[in-house]
C-alpha positions in Angstrom: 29.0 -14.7 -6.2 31.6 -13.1 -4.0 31.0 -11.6 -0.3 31.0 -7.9 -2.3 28.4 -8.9 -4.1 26.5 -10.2 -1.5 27.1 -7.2 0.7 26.5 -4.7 -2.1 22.8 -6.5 -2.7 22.2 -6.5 1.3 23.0 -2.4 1.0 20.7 -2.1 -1.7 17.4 -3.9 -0.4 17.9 -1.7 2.9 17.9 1.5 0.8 15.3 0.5 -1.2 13.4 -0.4 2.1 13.9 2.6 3.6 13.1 4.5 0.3 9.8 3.0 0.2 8.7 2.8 3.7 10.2 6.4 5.2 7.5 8.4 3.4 4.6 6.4 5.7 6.8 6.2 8.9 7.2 10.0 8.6 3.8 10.8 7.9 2.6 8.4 10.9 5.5 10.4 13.2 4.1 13.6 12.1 0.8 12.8 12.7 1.6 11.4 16.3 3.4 14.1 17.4 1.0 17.2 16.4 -2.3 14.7 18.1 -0.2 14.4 21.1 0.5 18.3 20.9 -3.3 19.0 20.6 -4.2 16.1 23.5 -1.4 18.2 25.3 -2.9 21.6 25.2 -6.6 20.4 25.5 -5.9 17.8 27.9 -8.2 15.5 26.6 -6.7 12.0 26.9 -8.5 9.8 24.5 -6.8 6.7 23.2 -8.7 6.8 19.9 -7.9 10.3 19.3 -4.4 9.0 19.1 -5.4 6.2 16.9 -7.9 6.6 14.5 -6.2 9.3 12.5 -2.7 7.8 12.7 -4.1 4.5 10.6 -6.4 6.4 8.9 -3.7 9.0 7.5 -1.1 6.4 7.1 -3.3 3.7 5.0 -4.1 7.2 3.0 -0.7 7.6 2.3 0.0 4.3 1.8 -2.5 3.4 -0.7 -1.1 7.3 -2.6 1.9 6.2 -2.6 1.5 2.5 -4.3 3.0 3.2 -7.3 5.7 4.8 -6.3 6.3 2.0 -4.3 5.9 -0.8 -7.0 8.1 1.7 -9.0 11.0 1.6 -6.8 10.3 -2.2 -5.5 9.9 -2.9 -9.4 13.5 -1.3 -10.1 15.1 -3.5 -7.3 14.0 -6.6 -8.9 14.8 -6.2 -12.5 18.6 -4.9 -11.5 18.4 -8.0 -9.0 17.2 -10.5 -11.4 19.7 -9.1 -14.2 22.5 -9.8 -11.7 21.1 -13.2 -10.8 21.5 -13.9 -14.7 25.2 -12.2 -15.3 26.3 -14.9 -12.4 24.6 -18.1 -13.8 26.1 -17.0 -17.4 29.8 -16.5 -16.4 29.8 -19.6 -13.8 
């Protein structure tokens, strides 16, 4: 396995990290930011007004998006594993 190879497999777990985890950090952003818009304008500053919907809205999410997750973590592995096996044939 060269340093390419390496680097090219390192690029490619980050993407697919990023792939499946974005969807819940944006949805956890978005729901921050408009609960801090609303404390704003009501001042009403309640830490579990902050809280309680953020990890209720993000394990929502979390649990919707599962299989697209798997899907995409699924993908990863195969290609990963297929490469794993082109290597230990040609060495």
């Amino acid at each position: 396995m060269t340093e390419v190879e390496v680097i090219e497999i390192c690029r490619e777990a980050i993407l697919v990290m990023l792939r499946i985890v974005g969807p819940v950090l944006l949805v956890g952003l978005t729901v921050g930011v408009l609960i801090s818009l609303v404390q704003t304008m009501t001042q009403i500053q309640e830490m579990t007004l902050t809280f309680i919907p953020k990890v209720v809205l993000v394990f929502a999410v979390t649990i919707w998006l599962l299989p697209f997750m798997m899907s995409i973590l699924g993908g990863f592995t195969k290609t990963l594993t297929d490469r794993i096996v082109i290597i230990g044939m040609t060495n």
